[in-house]
N, C-alpha and C positions, 0 to 999 in steps of 0.2 A: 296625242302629245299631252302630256300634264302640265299646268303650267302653275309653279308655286310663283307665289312674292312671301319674300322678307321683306319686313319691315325692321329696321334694326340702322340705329344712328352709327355705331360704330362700323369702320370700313375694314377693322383685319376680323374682324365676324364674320361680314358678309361674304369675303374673298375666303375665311377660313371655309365657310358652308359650299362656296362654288365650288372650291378643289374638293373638299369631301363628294360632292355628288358630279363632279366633272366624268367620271365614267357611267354614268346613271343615264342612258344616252334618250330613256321616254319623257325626262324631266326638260323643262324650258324656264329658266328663272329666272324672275325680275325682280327689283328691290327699288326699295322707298326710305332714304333716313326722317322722314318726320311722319306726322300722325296726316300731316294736310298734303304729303308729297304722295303717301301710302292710298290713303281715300281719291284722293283726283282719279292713281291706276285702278282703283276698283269700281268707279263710276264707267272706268272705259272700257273694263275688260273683264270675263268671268273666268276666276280662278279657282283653281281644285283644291290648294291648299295654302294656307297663310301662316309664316312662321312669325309669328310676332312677338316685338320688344316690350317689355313694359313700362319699360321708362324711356320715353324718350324726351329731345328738346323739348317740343311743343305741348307737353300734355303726356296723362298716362295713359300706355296702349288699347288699355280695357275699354276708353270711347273706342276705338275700332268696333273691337269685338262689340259692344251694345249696339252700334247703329248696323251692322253686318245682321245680326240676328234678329234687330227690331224691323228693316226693309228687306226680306229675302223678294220679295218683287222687284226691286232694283238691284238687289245684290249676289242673288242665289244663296249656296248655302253650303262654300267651303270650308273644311275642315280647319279649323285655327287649334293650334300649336302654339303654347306662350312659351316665352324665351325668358326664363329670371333666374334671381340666383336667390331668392325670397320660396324656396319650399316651405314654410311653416305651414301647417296644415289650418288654419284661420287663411292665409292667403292662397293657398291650394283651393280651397272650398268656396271662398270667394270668385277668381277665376272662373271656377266651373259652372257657378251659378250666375253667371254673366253669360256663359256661351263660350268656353273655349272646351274643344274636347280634350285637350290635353296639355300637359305641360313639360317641358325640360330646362333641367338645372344649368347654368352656368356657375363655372367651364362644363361645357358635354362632353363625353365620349363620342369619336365618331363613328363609332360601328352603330351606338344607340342610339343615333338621328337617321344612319340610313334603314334603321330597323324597326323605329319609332313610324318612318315617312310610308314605308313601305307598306307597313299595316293598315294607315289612311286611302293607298291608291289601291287593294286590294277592295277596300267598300267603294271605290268608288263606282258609279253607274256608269254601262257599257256605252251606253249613249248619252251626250250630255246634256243636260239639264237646258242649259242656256245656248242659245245662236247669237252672235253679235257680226253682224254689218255696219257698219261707219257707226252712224247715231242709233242704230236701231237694234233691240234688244227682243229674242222671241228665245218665251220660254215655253217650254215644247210640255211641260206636266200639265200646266192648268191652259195652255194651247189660249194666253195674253201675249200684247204685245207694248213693246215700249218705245216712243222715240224723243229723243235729249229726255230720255227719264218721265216724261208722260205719256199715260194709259193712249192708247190708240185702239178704235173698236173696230175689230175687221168681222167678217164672214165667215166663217168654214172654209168657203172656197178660195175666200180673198186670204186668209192663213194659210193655206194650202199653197198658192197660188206663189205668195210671197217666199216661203219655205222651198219649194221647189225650185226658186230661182237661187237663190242664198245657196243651197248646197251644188248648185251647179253654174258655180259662178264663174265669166269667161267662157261657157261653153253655147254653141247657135242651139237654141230652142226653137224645133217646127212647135207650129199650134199643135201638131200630132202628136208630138212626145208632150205638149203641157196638157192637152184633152188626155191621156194615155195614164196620165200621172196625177192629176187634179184630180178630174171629172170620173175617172177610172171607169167604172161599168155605166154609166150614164149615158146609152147611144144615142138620145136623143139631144145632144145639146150639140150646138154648131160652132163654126170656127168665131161668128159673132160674140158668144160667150167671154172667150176668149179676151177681144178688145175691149167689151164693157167693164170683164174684172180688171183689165189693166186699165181702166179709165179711173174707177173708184180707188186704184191702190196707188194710183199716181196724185190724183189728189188726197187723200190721206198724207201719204206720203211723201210729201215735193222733191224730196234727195233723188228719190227715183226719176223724175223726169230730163232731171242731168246721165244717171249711172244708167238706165235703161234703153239701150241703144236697138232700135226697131229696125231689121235689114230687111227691105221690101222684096218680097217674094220670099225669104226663105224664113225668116223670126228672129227672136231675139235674146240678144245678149245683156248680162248683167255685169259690169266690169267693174 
């Protein structure tokens, strides 16, 4: 699933862009009308594509774009799409060298937003870049992790460990399916393993000692 935000103050914009892409059934869209309502969602969530206003109440759009570009460690590194009705090519050129990959005129065409959008989600990567759990943020290129937005140092296996829980979340983990998936060709290492990395990832981690639910005898679940 793709998931764009708008950021854009006016409300028959944002309602105009849902009905344009209401048949768009891989898109998931959320919106922000100010610059500090837009940034809170992007703190919580990794998005694929950002259509952004330039003017808005609070500020002009383009602090988005700079602090989007200036932390891709916190933020990743979605596509931004500015929304103005300012093409002069001095403001074109500005934009871009701030960090938007592109821009569209208001009023748009709506064929040329879904054809503009379309070309964004065709670059995008098969797998995504970012994992997000509650507070915790694992980016899978440089294989970092983040929790409320500070660096957390794991292991290999302790990333491994945690990643394999995240994408199978709600589901009973035997030790034998996380040795099978973690530890992979490693025969020598025992089910002990197992409970020490979840010892180190739980305290790293403290959120997990609530969400990480241990069923004796059979393993456990991440809910």
């Amino acid at each position: 699933m793709i998931k764009l935000l708008i950021i854009e103050d006016s409300e028959e914009t944002v309602d105009l862009i849902r009905l344009i892409l209401s048949n768009e059934n891989d898109i998931r869209i959320f919106d922000a009308n100010t610059i500090k309502d837009g940034m809170g969602l992007i703190k919580k969530d990794a998005f694929d594509i950002i259509l952004l206003d330039l003017s808005l109440p609070d500020g002009n759009g383009t602090y988005v774009c700079e602090q989007v570009r200036k932390f891709p460690e916190l933020y990743g590194r979605p596509f931004i799409v500015a929304l103005t009705a300012d093409t002069s090519q001095e403001s074109v050129n500005k934009n871009l060298e701030l960090g938007c990959d592109d821009y569209i005129k208001k009023p748009f065409d709506r064929k040329e937003l879904v054809i503009r959008l379309r070309k964004f989600i065709k670059r995008l990567p098969k797998n995504k870049e970012i994992i997000i759990y509650e507070n915790i943020k694992l980016f899978l290129s440089n294989r970092t992790v983040l929790c409320n937005d500070e660096f957390i140092d794991l292991s290999k296996n302790e990333f491994e460990l945690l990643y394999y829980f995240i994408i199978n979340k709600g589901l009973l983990l035997t030790r034998a399916n996380i040795l099978d998936n973690v530890w992979k060709e490693n025969l020598d290492i025992s089910d002990k393993a197992v409970d020490q990395c979840l010892k180190r990832l739980r305290k790293k981690l403290p959120i997990l000692n609530e969400n990480l639910i241990s069923k004796r005898g059979f393993g456990y679940i991440l809910k």
